[in-house]
C-alpha positions as CSV (number, residue, x, y, z in Angstrom):
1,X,39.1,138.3,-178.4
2,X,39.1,140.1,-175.2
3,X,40.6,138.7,-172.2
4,X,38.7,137.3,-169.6
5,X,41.7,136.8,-167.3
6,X,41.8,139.4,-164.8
7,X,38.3,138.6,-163.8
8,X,39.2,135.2,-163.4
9,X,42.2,135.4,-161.4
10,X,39.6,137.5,-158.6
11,X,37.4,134.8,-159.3
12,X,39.7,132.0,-158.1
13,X,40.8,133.8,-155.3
14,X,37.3,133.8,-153.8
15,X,37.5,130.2,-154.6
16,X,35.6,130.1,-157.9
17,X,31.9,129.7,-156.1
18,X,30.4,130.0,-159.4
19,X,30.5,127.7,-161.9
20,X,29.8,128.9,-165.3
21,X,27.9,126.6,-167.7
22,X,28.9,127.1,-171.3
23,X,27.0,125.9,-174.4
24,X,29.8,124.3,-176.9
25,X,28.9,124.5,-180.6
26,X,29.2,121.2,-182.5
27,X,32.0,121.6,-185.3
28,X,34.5,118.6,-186.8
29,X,38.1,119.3,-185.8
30,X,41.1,117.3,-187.7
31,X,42.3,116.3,-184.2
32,X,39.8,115.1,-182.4
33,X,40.5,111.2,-182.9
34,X,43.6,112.0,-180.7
35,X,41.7,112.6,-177.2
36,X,39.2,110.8,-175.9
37,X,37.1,111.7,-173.3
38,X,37.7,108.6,-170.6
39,X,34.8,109.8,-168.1
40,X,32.5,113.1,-167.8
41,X,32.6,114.2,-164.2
42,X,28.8,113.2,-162.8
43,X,28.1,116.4,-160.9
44,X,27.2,114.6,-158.2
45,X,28.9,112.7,-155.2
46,X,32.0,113.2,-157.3
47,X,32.0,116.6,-157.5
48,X,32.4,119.1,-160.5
49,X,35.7,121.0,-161.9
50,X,38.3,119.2,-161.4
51,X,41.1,121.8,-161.4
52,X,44.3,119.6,-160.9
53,X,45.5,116.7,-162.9
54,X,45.4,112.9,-162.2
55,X,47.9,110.3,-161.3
56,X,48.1,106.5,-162.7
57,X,48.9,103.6,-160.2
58,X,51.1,100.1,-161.6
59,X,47.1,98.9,-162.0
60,X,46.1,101.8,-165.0
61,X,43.8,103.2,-162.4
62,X,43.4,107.0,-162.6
63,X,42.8,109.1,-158.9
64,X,42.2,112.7,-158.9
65,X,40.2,115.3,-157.3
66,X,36.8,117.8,-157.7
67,X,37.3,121.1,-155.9
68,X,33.6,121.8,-155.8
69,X,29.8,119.9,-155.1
70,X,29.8,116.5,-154.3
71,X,27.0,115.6,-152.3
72,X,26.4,118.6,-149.9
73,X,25.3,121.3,-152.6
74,X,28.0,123.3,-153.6
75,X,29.7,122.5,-151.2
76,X,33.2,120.9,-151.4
77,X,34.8,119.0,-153.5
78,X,35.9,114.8,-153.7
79,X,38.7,112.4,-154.5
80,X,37.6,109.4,-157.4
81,X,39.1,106.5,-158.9
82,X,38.8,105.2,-162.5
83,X,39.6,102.2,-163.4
84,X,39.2,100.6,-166.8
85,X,36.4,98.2,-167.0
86,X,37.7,95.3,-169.1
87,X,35.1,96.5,-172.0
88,X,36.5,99.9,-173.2
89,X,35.1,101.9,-170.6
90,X,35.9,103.0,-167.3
91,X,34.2,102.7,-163.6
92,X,34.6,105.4,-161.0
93,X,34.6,105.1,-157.8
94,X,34.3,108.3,-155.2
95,X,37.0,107.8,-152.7
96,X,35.8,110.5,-149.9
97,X,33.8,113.7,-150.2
98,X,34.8,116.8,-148.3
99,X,32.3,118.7,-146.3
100,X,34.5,121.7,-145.3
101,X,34.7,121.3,-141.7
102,X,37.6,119.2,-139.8
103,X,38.5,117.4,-142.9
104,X,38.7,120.0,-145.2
105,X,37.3,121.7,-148.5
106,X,38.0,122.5,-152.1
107,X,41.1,120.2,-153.2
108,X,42.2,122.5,-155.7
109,X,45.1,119.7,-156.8
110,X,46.1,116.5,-157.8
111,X,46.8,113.6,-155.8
112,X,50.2,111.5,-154.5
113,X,50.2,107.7,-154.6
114,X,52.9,106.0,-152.0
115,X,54.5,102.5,-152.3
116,X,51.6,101.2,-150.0
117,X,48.7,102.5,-151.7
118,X,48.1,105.5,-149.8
119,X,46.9,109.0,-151.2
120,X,48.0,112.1,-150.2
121,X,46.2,115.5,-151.0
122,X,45.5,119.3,-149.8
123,X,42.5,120.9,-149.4
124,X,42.4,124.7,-149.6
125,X,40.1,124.9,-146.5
126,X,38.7,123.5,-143.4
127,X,40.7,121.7,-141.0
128,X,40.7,123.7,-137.4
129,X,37.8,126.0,-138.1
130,X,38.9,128.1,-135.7
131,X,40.9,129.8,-137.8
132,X,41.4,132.0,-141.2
133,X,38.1,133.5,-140.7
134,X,35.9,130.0,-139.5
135,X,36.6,128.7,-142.3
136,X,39.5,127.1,-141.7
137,X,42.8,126.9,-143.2
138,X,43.2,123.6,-145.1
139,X,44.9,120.6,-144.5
140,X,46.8,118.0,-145.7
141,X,45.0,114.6,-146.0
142,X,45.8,111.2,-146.3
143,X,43.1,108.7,-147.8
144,X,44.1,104.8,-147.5
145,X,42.1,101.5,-148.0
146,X,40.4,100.3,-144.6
147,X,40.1,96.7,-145.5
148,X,36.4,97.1,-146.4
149,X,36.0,98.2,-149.9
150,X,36.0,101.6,-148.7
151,X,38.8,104.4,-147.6
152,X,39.7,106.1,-144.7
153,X,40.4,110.6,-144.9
154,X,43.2,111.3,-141.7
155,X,44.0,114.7,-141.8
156,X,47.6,114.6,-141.4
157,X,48.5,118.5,-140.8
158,X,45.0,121.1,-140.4
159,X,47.1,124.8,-141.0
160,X,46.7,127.5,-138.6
161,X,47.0,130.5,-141.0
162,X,50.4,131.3,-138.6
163,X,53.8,130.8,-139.3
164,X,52.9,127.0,-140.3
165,X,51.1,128.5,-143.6
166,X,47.7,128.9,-145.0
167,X,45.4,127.6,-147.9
168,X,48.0,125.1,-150.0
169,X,46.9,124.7,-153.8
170,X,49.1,122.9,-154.4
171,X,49.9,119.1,-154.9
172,X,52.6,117.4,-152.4
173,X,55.9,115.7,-153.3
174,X,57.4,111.9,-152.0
175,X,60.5,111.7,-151.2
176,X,62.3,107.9,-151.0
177,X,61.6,108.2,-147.3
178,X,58.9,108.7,-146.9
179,X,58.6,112.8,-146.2
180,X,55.9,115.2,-147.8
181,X,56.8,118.4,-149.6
182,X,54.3,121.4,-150.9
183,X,52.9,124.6,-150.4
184,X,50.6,127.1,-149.2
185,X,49.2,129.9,-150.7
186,X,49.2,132.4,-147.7
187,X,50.1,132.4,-143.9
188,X,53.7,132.2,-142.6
189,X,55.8,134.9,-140.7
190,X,55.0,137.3,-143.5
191,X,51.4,136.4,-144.8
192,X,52.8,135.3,-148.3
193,X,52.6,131.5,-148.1
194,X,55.4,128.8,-147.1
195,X,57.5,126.0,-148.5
196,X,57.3,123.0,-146.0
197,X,57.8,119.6,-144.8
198,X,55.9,116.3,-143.0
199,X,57.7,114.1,-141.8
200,X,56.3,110.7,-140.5
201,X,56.9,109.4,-137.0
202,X,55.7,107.1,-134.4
203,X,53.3,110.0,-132.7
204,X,52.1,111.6,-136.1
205,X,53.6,113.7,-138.6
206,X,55.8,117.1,-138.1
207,X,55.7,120.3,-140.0
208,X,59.1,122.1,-140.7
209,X,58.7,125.1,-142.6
210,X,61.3,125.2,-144.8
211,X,60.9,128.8,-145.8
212,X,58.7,131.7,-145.3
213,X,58.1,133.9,-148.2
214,X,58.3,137.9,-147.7
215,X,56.8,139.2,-150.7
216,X,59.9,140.8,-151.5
217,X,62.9,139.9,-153.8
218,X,62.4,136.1,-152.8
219,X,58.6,136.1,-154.4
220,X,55.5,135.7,-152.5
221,X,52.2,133.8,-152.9
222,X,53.5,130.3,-154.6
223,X,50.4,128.1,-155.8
224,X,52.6,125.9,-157.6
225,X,53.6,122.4,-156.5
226,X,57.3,121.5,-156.3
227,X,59.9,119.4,-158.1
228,X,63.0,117.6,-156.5
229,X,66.1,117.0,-157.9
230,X,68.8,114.0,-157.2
231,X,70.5,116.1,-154.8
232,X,67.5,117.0,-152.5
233,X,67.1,120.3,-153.6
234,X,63.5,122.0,-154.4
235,X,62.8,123.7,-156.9
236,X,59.1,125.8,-157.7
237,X,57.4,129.1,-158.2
238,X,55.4,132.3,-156.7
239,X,53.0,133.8,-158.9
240,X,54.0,137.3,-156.6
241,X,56.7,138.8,-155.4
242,X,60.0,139.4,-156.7
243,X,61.8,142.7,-158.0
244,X,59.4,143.7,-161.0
245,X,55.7,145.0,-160.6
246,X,52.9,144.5,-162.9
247,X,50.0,146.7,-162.8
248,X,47.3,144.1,-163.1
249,X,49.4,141.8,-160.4
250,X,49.6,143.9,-157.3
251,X,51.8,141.9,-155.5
252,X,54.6,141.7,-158.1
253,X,55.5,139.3,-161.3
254,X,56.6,136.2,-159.3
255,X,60.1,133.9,-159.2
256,X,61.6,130.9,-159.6
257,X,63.6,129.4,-156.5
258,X,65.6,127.0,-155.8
259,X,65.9,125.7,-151.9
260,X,68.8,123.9,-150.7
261,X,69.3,122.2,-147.5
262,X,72.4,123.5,-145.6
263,X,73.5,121.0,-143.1
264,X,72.8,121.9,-139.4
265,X,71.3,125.7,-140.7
266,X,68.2,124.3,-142.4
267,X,67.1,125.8,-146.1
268,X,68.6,128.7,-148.2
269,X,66.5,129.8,-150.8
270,X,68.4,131.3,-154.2
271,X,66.0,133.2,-156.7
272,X,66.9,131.2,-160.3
273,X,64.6,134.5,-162.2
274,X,62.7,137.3,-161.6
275,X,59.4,137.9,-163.9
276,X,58.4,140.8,-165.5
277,X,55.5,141.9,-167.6
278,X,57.4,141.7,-170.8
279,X,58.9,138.7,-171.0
280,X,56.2,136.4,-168.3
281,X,54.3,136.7,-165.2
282,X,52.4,135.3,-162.8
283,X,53.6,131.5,-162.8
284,X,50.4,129.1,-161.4
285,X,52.0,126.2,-162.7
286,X,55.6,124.4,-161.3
287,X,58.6,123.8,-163.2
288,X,60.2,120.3,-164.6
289,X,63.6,119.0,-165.4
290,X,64.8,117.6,-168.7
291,X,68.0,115.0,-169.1
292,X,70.3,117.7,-169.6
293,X,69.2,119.5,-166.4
294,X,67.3,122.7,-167.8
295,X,64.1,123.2,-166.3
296,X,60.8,124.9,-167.7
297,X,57.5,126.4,-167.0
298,X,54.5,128.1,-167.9
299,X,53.5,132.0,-167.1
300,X,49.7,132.3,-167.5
301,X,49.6,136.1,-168.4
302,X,52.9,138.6,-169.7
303,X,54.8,138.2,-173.6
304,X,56.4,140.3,-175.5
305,X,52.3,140.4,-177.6
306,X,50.7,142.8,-175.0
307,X,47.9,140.9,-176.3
308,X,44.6,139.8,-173.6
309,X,43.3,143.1,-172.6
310,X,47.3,144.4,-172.4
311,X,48.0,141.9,-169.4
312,X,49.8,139.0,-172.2
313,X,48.8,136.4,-172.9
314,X,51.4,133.6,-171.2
315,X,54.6,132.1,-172.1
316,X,56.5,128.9,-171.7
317,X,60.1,129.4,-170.6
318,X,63.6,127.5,-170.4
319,X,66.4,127.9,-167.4
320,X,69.7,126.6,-168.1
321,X,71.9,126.3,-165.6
322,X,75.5,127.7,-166.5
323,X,79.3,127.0,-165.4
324,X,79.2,129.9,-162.6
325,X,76.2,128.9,-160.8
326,X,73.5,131.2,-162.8
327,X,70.7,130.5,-165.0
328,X,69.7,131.6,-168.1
329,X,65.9,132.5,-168.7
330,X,64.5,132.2,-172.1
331,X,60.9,132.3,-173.2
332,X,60.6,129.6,-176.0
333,X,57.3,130.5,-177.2
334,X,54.9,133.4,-176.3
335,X,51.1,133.1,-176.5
336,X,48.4,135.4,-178.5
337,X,45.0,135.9,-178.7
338,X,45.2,137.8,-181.9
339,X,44.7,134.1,-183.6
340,X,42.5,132.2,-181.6
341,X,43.5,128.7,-182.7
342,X,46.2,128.8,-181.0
343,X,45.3,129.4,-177.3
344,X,46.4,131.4,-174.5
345,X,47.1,131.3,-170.5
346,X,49.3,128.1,-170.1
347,X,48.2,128.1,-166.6
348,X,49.2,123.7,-165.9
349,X,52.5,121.5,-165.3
350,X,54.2,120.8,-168.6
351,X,55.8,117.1,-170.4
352,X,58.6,116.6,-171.9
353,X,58.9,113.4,-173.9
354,X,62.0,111.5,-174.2
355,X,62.2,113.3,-177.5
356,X,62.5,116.6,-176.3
357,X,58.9,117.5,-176.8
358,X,57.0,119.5,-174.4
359,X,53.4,119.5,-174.1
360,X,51.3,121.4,-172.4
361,X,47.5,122.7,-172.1
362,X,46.1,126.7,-172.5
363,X,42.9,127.3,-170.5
364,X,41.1,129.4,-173.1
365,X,41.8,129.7,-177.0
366,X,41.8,127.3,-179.8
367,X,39.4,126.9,-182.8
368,X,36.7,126.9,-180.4
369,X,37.7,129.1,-177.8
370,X,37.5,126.4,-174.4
371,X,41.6,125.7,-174.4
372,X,44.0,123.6,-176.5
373,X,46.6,120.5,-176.2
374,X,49.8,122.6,-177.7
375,X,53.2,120.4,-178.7
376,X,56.2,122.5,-178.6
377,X,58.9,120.8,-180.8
378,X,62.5,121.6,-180.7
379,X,63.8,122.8,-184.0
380,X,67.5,122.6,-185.4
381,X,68.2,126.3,-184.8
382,X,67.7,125.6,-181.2
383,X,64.3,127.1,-181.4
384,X,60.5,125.3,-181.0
385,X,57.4,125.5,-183.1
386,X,54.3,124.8,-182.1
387,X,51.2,122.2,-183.0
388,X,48.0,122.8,-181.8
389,X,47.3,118.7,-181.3
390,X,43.9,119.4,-179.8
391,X,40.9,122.0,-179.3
392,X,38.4,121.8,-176.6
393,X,34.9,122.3,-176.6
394,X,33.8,121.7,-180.2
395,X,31.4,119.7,-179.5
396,X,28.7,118.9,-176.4
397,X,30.7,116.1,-175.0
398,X,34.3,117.4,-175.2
399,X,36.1,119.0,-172.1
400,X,36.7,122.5,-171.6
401,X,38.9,124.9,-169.9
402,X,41.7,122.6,-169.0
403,X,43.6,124.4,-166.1
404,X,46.1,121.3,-164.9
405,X,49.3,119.5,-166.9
406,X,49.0,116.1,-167.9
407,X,50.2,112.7,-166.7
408,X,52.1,110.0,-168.8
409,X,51.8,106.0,-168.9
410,X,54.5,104.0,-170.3
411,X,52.8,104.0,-174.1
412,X,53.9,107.8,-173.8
413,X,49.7,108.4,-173.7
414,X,48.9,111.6,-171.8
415,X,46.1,111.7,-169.1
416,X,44.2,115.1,-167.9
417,X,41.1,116.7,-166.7
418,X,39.1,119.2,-167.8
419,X,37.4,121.8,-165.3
420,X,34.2,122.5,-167.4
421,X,32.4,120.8,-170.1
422,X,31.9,116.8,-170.8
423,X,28.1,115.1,-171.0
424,X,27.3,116.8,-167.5
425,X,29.2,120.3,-168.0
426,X,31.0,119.5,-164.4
427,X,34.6,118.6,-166.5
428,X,35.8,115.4,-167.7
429,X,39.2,113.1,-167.7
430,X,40.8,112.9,-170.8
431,X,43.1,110.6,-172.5
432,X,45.2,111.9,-175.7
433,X,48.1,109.9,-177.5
434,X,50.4,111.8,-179.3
């Protein structure tokens, strides 16, 4: 099958103004009673694609995000809540829609749910429109109850495309006080996105930008989220940058870091791996922690197959940290389009179960060619071997193209979204039990 991934990273990067519309051909899988399709994005005042994953509150209500339509055309996106409806089903209810200007456009992520009931979110544009062209720069949001039924958007931080970042992808972090923690694509000193901080206050909230990316050896471009660890350390990605090139990547192969808060001298930054074509490239998604401290991730394009069109198809990864303070990289399972079933470009989050499972979604691939649920199951030589669990887009109401991780409840049942397909083609939440 030839790759359609080089297209489609362009395509993103002009903010995917297209949607395509894809007919699925009804066929029986021997999975399908494990996901069920919770709600079919409308197309309407909720949007359509929902390209980052959704969050569960102590209720079993569902929030997430639309990075496109909603009721102004094509125009920009909306946060929804699903709640289960006593009978089976579930009720939605569209939180805000973005119209692009002050209160920005295109959420391309998830959602982050506070102790109060607050959400947090980014949107990729808007904010001061005086910047990044008119079109703004993004923001970071906060949407909260007003008492009425209703909620309330208060753009917390609109970016100036300067040294304080521009156009974050990414999903924000909590910490136990209170403090916010993500990413932007571009801006900084150096033009190749930032790591940084809000903090609350009694006048508003502060930017600190933890760290500038060059483009160099310490990675450039992250549209990952980030993960913290007990210590306070951050840990994510950069889907450029680094010491290896890739022809179909201009901008490099992309690192992990790691930054760590140095007391009175703000962050250092340590690069945990370097990508290169052979062995991964091009990380979209973050990384995660297991018990034992390892962490792992997806590459969407690079393997040892130089399958999909030569670029690779993906890889998921392990790095274990060692006695001396390094890490060791390993690439636990590599992705092919030579056999369609089983999917290619990992481009989400992953979960691990308390097993030592990891599950994770591919964007394209499968029996029917619109993305699989993959398990990845740790064998007794120390290596993994993989189950498809689930194929999308075999049949007219089924997701397609799933491009964010999944979220657990406390039964262990995984929660996601798909960015294309369902009963209105605009992408659907997803429940599957493993």
């Amino acid at each position: 099958m030839k790759s359609r991934y080089p297209q489609k990273y362009l395509y993103a990067l002009v903010f995917m103004s297209l949607i395509v519309t894809f007919t699925f051909v009804a066929v029986s899988t021997a999975h399908a009673q494990t996901e069920n399709v919770l709600f079919s994005i409308q197309g309407s005042t909720d949007g359509s694609g929902p390209r980052g994953g959704v969050i569960l509150d102590s209720a079993g209500n569902l929030y997430g995000t639309s990075q496109f339509g909603a009721q102004y055309g094509s125009c920009c996106g909306a946060a929804w809540e699903l709640s289960p409806d006593g009978r089976g089903g579930w009720t939605e209810t569209v939180l805000h829609t973005f119209i692009g200007k002050g209160g920005g456009g295109y959420p391309y992520a998830g959602l982050v749910l506070d102790g109060a009931g607050n959400l947090y979110g980014t949107a990729s544009t808007g904010g001061n429109l005086s910047s990044c062209g008119g079109k703004g720069c993004g923001v970071v949001f906060e949407l909260s109850p007003n008492g009425s039924g209703g909620w309330t958007e208060t753009v917390i931080r609109a970016f100036s495309g300067g040294r304080d970042g521009a156009n974050p992808w990414s999903g924000l972090i909590l910490d136990a006080a209170g403090n916010l923690y993500g990413t932007t694509a571009g801006g900084g000193k150096y033009g190749y996105g930032v790591v940084f901080e809000l903090s609350p206050g009694a006048s508003g909230w502060t930017e600190t930008v933890l760290h500038g990316f060059t483009n160099g050896n310490d990675g450039g471009t992250p549209y990952s989220g980030l993960t913290m660890d007990a210590a306070g350390n951050l840990y994510g990605t950069t889907e450029g940058g680094g010491i290896q090139t890739c022809g179909y990547i201009a901008t490099g192969c992309g690192v992990v870091f790691e930054l760590s808060p140095v007391s009175g001298a703000g962050w250092k930054e340590s690069v945990l791996h370097f990508f290169n074509s052979q062995y991964g490239a091009a990380p979209e998604g973050g990384v995660i922690f297991d018990t034992a401290g390892n962490l792992y991730g997806t590459a969407v394009v690079g393997g040892e197959t130089n399958g999909c069109d030569g670029a690779g198809c993906g890889i998921v990864y392990k790095l274990a940290p060692t006695k001396s303070g390094q890490w060791t990289f390993t690439a636990i399972h590599q992705f092919t389009d030579t056999a369609q079933s089983k999917g290619f470009y990992p481009e989400g989050n992953l979960y691990i179960d308390g097993s030592g499972n990891i599950y994770g979604t591919t964007s394209e691939g499968g029996t029917c060619g619109m993305g699989t649920i993959y398990e990845l199951s740790p064998g007794s030589g120390g290596g993994y071997g993989e189950n498809i669990v689930h194929a999308f887009g075999c049949n007219s109401a089924d997701g397609a193209a799933p491009l964010a991780g999944m979220t657990a409840d406390s039964a262990g049942n995984l929660y996601g979204t798909t960015s294309q397909g369902g009963a209105k083609t605009a992408g659907t939440v997803y429940k599957f039990t493993p």
